[in-house]
PDB file as gemmi writes it, atoms N, CA and C in Angstrom:
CRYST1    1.000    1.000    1.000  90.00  90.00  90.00 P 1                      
ATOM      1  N   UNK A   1      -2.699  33.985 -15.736  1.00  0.00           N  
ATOM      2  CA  UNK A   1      -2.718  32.620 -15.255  1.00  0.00           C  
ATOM      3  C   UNK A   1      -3.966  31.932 -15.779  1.00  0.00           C  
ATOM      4  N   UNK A   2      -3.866  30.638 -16.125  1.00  0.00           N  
ATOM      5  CA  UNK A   2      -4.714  30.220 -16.927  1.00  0.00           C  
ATOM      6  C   UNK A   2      -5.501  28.868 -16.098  1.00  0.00           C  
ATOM      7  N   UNK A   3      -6.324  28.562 -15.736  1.00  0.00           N  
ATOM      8  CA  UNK A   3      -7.344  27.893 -14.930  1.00  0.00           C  
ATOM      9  C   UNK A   3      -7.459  26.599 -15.490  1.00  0.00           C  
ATOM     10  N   UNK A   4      -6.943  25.679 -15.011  1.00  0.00           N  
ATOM     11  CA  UNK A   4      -6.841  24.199 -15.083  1.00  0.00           C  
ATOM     12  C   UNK A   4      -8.288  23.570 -15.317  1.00  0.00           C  
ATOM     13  N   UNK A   5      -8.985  23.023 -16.693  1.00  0.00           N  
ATOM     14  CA  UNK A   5      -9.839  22.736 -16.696  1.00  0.00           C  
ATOM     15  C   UNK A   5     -10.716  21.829 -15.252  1.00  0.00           C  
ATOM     16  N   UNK A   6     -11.672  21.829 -15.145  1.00  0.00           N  
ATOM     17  CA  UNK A   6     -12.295  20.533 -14.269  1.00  0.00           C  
ATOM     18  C   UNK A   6     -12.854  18.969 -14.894  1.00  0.00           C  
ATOM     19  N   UNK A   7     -11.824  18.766 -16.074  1.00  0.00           N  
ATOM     20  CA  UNK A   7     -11.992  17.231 -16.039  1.00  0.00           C  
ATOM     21  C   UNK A   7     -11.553  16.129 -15.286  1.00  0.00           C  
ATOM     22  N   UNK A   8     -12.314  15.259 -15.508  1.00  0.00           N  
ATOM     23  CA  UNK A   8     -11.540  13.935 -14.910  1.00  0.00           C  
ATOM     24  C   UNK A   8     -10.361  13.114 -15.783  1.00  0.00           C  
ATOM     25  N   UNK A   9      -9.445  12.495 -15.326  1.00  0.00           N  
ATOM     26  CA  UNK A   9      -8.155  12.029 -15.915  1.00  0.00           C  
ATOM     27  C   UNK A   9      -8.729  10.880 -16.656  1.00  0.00           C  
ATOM     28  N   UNK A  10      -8.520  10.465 -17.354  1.00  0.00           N  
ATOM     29  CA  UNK A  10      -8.846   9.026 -17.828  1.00  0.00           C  
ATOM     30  C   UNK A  10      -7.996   8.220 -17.570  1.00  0.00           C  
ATOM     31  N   UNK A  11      -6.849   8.252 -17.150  1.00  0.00           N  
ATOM     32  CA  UNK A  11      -6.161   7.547 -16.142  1.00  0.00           C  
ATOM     33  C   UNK A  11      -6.706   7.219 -14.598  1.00  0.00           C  
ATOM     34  N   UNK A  12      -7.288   8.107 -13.924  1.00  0.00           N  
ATOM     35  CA  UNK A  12      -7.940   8.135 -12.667  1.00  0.00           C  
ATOM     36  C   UNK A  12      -8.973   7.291 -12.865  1.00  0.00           C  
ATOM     37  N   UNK A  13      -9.725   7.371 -14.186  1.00  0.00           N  
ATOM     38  CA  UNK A  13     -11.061   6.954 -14.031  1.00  0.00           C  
ATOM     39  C   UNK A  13     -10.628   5.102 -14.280  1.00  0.00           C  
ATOM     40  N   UNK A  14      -9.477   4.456 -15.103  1.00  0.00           N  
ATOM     41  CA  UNK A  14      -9.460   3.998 -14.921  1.00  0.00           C  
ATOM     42  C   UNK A  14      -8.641   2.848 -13.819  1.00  0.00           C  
ATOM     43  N   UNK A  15      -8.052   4.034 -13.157  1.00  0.00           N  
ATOM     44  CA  UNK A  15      -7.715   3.254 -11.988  1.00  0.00           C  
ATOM     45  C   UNK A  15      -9.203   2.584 -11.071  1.00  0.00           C  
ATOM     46  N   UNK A  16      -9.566   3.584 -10.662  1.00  0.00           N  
ATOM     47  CA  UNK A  16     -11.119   3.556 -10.051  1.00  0.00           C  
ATOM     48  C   UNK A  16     -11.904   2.210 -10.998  1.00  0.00           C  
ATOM     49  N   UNK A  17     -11.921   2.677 -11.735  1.00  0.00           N  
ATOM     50  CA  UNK A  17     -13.032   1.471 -12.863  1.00  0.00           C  
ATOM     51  C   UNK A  17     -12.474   0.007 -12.317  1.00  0.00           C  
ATOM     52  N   UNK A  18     -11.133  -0.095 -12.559  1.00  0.00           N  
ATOM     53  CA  UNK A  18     -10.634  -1.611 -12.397  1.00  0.00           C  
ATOM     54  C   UNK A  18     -10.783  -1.996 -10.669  1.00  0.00           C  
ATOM     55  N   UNK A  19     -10.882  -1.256  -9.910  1.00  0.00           N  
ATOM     56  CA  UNK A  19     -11.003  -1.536  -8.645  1.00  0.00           C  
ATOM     57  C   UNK A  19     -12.507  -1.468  -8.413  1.00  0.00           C  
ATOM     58  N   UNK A  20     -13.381  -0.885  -9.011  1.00  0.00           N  
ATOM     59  CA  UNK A  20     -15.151  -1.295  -8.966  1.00  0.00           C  
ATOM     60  C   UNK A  20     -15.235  -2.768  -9.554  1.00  0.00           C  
ATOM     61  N   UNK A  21     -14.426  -2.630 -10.755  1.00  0.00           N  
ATOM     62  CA  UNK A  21     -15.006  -3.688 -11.287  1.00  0.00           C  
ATOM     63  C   UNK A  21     -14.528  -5.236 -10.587  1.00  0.00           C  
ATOM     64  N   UNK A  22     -13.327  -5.284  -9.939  1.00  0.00           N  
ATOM     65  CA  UNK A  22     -12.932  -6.495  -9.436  1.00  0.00           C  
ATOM     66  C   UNK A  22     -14.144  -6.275  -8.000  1.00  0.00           C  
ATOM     67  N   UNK A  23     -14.618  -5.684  -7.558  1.00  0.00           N  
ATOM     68  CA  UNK A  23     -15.498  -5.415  -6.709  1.00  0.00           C  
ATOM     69  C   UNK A  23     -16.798  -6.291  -6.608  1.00  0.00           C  
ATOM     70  N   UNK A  24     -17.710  -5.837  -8.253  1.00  0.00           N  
ATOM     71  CA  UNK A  24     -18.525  -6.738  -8.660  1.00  0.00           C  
ATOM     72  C   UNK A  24     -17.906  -7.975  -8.760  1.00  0.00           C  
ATOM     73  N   UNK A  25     -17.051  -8.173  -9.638  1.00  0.00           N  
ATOM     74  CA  UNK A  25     -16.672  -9.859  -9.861  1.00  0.00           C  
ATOM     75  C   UNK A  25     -16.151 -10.313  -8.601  1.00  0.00           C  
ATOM     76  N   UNK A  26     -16.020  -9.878  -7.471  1.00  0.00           N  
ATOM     77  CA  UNK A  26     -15.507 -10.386  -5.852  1.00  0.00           C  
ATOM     78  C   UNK A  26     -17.095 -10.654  -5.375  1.00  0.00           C  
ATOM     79  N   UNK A  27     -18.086  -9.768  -5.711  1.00  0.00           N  
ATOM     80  CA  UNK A  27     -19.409 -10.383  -5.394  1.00  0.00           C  
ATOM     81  C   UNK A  27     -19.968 -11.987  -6.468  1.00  0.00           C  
ATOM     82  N   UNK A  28     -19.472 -11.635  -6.995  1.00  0.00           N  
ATOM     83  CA  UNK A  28     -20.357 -12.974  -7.767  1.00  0.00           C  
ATOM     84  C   UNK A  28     -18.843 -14.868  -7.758  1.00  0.00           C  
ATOM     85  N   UNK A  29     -17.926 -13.972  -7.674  1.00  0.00           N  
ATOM     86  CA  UNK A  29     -16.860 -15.391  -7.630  1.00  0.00           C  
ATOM     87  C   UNK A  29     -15.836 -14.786  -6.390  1.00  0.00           C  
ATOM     88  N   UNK A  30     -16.568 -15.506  -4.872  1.00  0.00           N  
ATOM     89  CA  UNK A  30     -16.143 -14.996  -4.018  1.00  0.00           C  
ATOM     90  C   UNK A  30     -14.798 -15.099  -3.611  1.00  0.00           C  
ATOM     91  N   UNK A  31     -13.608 -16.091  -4.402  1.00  0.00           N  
ATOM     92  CA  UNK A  31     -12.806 -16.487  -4.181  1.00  0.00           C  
ATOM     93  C   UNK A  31     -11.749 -15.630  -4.647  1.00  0.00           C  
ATOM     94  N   UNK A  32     -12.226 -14.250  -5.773  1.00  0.00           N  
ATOM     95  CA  UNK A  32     -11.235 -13.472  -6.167  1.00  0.00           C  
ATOM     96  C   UNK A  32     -10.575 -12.926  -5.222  1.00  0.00           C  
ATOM     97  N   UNK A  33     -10.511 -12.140  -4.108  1.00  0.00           N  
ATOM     98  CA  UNK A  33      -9.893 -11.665  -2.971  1.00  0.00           C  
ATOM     99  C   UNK A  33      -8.957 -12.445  -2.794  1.00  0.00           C  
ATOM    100  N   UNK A  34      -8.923 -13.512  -2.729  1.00  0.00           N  
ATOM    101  CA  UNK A  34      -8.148 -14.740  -1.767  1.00  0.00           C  
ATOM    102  C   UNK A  34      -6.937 -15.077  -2.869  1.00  0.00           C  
ATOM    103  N   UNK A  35      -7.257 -14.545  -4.226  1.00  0.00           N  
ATOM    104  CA  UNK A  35      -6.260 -14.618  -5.392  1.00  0.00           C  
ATOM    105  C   UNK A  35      -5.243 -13.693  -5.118  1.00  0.00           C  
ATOM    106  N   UNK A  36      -6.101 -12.344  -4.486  1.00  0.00           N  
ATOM    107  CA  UNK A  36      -5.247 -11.131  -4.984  1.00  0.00           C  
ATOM    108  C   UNK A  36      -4.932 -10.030  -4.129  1.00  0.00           C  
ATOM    109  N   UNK A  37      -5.214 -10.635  -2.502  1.00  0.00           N  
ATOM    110  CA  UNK A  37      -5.033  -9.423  -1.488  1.00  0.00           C  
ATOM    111  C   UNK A  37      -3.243 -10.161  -1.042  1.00  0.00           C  
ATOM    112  N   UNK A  38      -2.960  -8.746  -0.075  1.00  0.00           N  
ATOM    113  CA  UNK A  38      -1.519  -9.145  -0.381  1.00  0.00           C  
ATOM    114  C   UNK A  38      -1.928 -10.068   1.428  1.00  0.00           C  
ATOM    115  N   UNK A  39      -1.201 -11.193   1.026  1.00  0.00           N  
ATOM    116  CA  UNK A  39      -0.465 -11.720   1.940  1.00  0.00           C  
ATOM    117  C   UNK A  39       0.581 -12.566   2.112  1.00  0.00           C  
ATOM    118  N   UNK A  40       1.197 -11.989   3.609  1.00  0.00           N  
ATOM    119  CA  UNK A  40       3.051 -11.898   3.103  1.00  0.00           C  
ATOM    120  C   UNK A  40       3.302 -13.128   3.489  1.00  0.00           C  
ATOM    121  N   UNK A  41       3.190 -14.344   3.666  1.00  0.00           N  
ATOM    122  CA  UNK A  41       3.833 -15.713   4.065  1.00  0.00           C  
ATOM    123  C   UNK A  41       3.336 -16.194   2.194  1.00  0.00           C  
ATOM    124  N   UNK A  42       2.078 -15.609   1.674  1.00  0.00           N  
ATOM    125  CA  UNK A  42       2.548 -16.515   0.008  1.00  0.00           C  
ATOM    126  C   UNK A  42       3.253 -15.891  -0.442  1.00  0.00           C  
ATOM    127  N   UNK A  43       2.760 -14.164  -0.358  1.00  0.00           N  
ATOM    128  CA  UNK A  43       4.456 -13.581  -1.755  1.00  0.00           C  
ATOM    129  C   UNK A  43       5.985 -14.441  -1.053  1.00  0.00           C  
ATOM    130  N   UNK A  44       6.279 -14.361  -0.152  1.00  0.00           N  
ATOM    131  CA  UNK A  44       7.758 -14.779   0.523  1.00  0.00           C  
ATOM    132  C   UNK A  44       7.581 -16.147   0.120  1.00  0.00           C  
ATOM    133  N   UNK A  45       7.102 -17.019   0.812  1.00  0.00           N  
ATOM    134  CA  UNK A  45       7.324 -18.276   0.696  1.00  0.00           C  
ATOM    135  C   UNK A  45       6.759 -18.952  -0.327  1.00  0.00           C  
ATOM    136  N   UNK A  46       5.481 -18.566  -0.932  1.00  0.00           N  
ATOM    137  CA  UNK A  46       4.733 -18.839  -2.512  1.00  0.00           C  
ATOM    138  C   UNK A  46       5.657 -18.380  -3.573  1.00  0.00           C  
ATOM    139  N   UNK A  47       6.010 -17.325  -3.413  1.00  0.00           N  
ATOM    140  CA  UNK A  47       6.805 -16.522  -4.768  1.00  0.00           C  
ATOM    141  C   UNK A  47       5.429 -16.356  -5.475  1.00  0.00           C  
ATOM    142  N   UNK A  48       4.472 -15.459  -4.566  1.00  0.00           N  
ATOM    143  CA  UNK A  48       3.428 -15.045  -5.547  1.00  0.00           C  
ATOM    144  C   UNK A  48       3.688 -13.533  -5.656  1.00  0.00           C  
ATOM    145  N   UNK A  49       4.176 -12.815  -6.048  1.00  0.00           N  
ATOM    146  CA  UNK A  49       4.886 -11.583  -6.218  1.00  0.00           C  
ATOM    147  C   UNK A  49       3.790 -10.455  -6.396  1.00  0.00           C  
ATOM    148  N   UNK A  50       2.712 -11.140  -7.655  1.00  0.00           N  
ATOM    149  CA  UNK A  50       1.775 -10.511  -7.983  1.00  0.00           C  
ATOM    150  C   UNK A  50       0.726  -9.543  -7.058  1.00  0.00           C  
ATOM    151  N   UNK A  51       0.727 -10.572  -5.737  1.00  0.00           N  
ATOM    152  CA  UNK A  51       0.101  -9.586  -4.800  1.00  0.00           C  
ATOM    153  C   UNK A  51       0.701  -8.230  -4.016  1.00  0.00           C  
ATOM    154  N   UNK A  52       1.625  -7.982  -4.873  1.00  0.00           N  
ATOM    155  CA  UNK A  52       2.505  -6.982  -4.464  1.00  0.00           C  
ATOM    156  C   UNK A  52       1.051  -5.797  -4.984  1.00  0.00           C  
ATOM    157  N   UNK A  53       1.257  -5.937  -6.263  1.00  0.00           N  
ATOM    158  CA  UNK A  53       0.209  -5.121  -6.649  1.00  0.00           C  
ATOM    159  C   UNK A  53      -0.792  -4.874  -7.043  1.00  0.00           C  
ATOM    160  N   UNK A  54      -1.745  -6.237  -6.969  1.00  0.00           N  
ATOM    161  CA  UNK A  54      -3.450  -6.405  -7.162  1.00  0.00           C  
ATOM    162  C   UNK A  54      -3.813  -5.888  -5.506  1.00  0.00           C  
ATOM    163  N   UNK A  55      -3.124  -6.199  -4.674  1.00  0.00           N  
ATOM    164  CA  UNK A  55      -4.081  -5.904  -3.278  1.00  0.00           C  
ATOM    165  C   UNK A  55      -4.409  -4.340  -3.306  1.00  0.00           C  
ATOM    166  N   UNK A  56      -3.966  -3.543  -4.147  1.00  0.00           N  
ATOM    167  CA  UNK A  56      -4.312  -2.098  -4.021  1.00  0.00           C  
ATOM    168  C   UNK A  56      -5.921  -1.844  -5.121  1.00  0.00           C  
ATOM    169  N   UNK A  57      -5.985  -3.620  -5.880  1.00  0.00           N  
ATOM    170  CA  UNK A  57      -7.119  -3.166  -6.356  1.00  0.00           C  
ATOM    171  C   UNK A  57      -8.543  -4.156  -5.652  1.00  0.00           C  
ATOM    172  N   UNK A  58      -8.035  -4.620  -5.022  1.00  0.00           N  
ATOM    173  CA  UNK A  58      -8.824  -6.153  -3.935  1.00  0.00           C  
ATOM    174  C   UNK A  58      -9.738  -5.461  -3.167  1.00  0.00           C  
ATOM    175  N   UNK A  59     -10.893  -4.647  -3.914  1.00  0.00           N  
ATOM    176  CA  UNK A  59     -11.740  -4.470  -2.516  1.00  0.00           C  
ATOM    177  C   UNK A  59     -12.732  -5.910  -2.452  1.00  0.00           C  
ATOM    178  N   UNK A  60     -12.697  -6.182  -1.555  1.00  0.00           N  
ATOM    179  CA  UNK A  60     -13.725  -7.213  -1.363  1.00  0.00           C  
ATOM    180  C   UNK A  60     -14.657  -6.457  -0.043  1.00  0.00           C  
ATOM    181  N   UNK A  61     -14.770  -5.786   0.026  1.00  0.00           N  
ATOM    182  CA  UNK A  61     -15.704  -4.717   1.547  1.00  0.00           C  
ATOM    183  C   UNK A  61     -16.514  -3.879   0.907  1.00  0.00           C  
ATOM    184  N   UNK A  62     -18.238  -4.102   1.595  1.00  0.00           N  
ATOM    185  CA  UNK A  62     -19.101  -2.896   0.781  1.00  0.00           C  
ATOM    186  C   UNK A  62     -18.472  -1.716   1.494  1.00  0.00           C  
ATOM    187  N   UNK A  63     -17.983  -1.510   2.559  1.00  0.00           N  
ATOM    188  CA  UNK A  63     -18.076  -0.680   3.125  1.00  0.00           C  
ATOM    189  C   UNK A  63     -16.547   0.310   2.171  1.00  0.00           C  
ATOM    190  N   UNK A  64     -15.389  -0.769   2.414  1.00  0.00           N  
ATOM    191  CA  UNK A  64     -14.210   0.200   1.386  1.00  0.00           C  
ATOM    192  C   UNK A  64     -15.138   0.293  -0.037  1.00  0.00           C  
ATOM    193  N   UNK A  65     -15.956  -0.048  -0.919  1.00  0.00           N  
ATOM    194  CA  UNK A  65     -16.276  -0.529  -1.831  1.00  0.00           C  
ATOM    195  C   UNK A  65     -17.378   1.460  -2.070  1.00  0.00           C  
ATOM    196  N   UNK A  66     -17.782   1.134  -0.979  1.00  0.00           N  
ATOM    197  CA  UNK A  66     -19.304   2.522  -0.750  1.00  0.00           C  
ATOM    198  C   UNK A  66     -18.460   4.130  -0.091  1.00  0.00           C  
ATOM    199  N   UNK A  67     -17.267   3.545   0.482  1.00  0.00           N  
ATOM    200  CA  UNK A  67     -16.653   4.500   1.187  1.00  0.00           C  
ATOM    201  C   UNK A  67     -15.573   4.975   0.612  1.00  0.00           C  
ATOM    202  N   UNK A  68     -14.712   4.201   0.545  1.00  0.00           N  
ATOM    203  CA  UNK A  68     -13.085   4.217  -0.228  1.00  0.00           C  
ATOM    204  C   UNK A  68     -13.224   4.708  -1.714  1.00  0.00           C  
ATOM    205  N   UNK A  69     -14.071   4.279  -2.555  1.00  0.00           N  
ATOM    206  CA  UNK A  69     -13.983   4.126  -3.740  1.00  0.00           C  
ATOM    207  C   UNK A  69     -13.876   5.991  -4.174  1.00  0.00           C  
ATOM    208  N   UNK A  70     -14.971   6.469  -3.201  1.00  0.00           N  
ATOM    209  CA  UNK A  70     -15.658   7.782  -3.290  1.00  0.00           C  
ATOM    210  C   UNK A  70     -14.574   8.539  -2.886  1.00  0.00           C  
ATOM    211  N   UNK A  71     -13.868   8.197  -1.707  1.00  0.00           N  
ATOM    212  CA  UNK A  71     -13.091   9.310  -1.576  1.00  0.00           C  
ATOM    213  C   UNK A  71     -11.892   9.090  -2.144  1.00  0.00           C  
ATOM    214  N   UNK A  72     -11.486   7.920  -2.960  1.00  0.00           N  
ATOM    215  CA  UNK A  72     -10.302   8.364  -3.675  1.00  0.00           C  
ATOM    216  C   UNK A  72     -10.557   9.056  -5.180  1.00  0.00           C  
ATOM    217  N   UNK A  73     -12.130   8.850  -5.226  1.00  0.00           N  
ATOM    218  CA  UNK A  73     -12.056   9.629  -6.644  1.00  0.00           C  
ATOM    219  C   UNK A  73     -11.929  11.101  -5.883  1.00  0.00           C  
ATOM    220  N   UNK A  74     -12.332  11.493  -5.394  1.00  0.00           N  
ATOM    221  CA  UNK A  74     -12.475  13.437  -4.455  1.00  0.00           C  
ATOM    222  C   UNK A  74     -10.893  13.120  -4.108  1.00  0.00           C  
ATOM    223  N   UNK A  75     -10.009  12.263  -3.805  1.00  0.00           N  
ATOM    224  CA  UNK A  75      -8.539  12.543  -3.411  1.00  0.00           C  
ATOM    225  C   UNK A  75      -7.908  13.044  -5.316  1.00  0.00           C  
ATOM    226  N   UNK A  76      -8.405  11.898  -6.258  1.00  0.00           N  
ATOM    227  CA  UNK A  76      -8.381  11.790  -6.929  1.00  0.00           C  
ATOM    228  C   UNK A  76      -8.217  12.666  -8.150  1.00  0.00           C  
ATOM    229  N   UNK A  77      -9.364  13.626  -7.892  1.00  0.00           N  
ATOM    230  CA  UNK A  77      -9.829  14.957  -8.525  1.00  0.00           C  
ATOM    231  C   UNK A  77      -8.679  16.115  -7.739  1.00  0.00           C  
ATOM    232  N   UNK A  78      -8.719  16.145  -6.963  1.00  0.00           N  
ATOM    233  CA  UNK A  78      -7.950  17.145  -6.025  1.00  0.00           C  
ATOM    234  C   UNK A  78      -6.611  17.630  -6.885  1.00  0.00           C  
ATOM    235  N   UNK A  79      -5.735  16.048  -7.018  1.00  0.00           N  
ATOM    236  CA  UNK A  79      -4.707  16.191  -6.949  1.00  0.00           C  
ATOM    237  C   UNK A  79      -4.544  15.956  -7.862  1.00  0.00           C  
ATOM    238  N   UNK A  80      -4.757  16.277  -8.970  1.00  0.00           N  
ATOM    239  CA  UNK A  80      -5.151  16.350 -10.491  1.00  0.00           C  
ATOM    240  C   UNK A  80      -5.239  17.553 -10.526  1.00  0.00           C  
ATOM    241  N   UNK A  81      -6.474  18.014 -10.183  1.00  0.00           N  
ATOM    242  CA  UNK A  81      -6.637  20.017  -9.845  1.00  0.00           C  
ATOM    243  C   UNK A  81      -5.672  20.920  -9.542  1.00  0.00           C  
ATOM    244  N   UNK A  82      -4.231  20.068  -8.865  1.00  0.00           N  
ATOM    245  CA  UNK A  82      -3.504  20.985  -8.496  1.00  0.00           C  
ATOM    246  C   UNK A  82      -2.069  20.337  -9.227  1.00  0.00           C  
ATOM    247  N   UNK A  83      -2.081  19.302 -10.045  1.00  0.00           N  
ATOM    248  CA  UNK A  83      -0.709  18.944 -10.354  1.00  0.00           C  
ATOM    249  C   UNK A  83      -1.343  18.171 -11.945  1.00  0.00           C  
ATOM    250  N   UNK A  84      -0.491  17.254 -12.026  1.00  0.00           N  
ATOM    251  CA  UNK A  84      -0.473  17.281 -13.915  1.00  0.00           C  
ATOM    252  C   UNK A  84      -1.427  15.505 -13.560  1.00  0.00           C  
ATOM    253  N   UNK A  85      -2.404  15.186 -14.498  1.00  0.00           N  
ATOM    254  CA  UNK A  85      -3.148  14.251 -14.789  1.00  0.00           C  
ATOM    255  C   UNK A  85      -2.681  12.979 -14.167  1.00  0.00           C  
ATOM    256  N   UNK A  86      -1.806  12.558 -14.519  1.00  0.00           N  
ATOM    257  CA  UNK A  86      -1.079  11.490 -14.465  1.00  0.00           C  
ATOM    258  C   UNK A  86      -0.523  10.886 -12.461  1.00  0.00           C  
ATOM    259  N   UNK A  87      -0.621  11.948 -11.689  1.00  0.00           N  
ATOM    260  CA  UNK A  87       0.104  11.830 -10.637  1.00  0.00           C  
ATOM    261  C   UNK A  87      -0.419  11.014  -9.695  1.00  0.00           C  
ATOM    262  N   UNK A  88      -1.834  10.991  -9.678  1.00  0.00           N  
ATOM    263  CA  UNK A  88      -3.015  10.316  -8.891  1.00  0.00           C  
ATOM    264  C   UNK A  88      -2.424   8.852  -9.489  1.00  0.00           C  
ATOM    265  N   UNK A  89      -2.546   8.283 -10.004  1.00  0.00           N  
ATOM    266  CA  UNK A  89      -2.418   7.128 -10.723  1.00  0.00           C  
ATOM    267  C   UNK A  89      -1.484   6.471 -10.357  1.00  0.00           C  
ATOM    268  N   UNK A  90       0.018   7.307 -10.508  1.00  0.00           N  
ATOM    269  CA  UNK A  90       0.979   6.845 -10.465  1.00  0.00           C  
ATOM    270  C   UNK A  90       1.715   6.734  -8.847  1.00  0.00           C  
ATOM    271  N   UNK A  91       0.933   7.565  -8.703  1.00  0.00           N  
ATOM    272  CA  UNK A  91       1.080   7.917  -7.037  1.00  0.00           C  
ATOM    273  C   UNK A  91       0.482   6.852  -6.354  1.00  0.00           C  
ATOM    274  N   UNK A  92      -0.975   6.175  -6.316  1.00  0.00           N  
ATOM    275  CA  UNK A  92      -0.968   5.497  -6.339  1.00  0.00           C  
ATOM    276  C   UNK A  92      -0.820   3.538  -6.143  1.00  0.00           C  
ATOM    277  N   UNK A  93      -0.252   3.419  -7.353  1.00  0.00           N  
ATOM    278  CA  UNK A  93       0.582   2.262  -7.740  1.00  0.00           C  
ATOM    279  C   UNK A  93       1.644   2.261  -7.250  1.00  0.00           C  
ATOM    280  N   UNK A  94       2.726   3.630  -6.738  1.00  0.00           N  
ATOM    281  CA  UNK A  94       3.763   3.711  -6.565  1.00  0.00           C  
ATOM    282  C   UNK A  94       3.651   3.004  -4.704  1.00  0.00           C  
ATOM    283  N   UNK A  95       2.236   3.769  -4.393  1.00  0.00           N  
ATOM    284  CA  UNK A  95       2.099   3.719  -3.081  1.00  0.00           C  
ATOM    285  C   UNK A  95       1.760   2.038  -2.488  1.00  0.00           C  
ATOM    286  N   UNK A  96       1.379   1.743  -3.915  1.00  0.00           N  
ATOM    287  CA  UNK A  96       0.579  -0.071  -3.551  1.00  0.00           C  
ATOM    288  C   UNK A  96       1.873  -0.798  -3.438  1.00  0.00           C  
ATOM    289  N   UNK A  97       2.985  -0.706  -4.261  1.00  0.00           N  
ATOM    290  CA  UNK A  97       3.983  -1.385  -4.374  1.00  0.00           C  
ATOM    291  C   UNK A  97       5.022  -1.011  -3.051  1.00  0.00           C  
ATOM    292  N   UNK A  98       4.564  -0.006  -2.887  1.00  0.00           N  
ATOM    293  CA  UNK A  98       6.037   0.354  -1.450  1.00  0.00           C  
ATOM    294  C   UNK A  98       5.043  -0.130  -0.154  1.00  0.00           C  
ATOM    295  N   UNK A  99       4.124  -0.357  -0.071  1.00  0.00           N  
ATOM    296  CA  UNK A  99       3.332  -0.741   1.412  1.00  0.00           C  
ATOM    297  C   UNK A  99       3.019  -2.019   0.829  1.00  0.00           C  
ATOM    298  N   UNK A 100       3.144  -3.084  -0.037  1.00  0.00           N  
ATOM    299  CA  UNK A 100       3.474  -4.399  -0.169  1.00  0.00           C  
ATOM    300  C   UNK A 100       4.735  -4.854  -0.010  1.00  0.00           C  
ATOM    301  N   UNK A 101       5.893  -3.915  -0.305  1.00  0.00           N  
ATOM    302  CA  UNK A 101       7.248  -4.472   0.141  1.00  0.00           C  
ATOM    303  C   UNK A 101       7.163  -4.388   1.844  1.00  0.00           C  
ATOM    304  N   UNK A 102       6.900  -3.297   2.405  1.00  0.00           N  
ATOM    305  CA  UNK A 102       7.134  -2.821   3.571  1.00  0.00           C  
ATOM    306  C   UNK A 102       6.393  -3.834   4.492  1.00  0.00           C  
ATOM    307  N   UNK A 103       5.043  -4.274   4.381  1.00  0.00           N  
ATOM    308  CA  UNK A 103       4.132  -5.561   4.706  1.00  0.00           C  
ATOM    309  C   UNK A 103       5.011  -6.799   4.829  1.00  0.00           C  
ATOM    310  N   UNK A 104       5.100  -7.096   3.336  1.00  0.00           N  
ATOM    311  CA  UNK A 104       5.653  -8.597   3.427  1.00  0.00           C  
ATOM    312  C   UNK A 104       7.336  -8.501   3.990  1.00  0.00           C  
ATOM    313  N   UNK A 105       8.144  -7.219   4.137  1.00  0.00           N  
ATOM    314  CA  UNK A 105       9.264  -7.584   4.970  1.00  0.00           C  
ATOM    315  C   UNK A 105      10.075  -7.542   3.505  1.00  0.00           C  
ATOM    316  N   UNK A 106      10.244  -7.403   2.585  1.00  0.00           N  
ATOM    317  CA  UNK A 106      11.059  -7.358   1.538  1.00  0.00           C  
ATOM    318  C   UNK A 106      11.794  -6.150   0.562  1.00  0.00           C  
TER     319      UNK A 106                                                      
END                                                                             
């Protein structure tokens, strides 16, 4: 049996990256959040759809920002460690899009 290296995915890293980085730019142009967290009276009645799946990258909180970020990279790593690169990622996105339907009622 052959021992699953200990790298990081470059998929993972850039899931993580794009959710730091809208982080910083939510500190300096405070209005990004308000673009891109999901809420369900604009997707329904806006037809802004998009927040189906930016709100999984919308931290606007030091605290999700200092807290969250960290433990989804350690969820991140885990489940990578025990299954194929790609699953964290997709898992995920899969998860942002089914708890934005389930939210907004659609």
């Amino acid at each position: 049996m052959v021992a699953k290296s200990s790298h990081t995915s470059f998929n993972m890293v850039h899931v993580l990256s794009v959710m730091t980085l809208f982080f910083i730019v939510q500190i300096i142009a405070s209005d990004l959040a308000n673009q891109c967290t999901l809420i369900p009276e604009r997707v329904v009645e806006g037809n802004e759809w998009w927040r189906v799946l930016t709100h999984a990258f919308a931290i606007d909180s030091p605290w999700l920002a200092f807290i969250g970020l960290p433990i989804y990279y350690w969820l991140g790593k885990e489940t990578e460690h025990l299954t194929h690169d790609s699953v964290f990622p997709l898992g995920f996105l899969f998860g942002a899009i089914v708890t934005g339907h389930i939210v907004t009622g659609k």
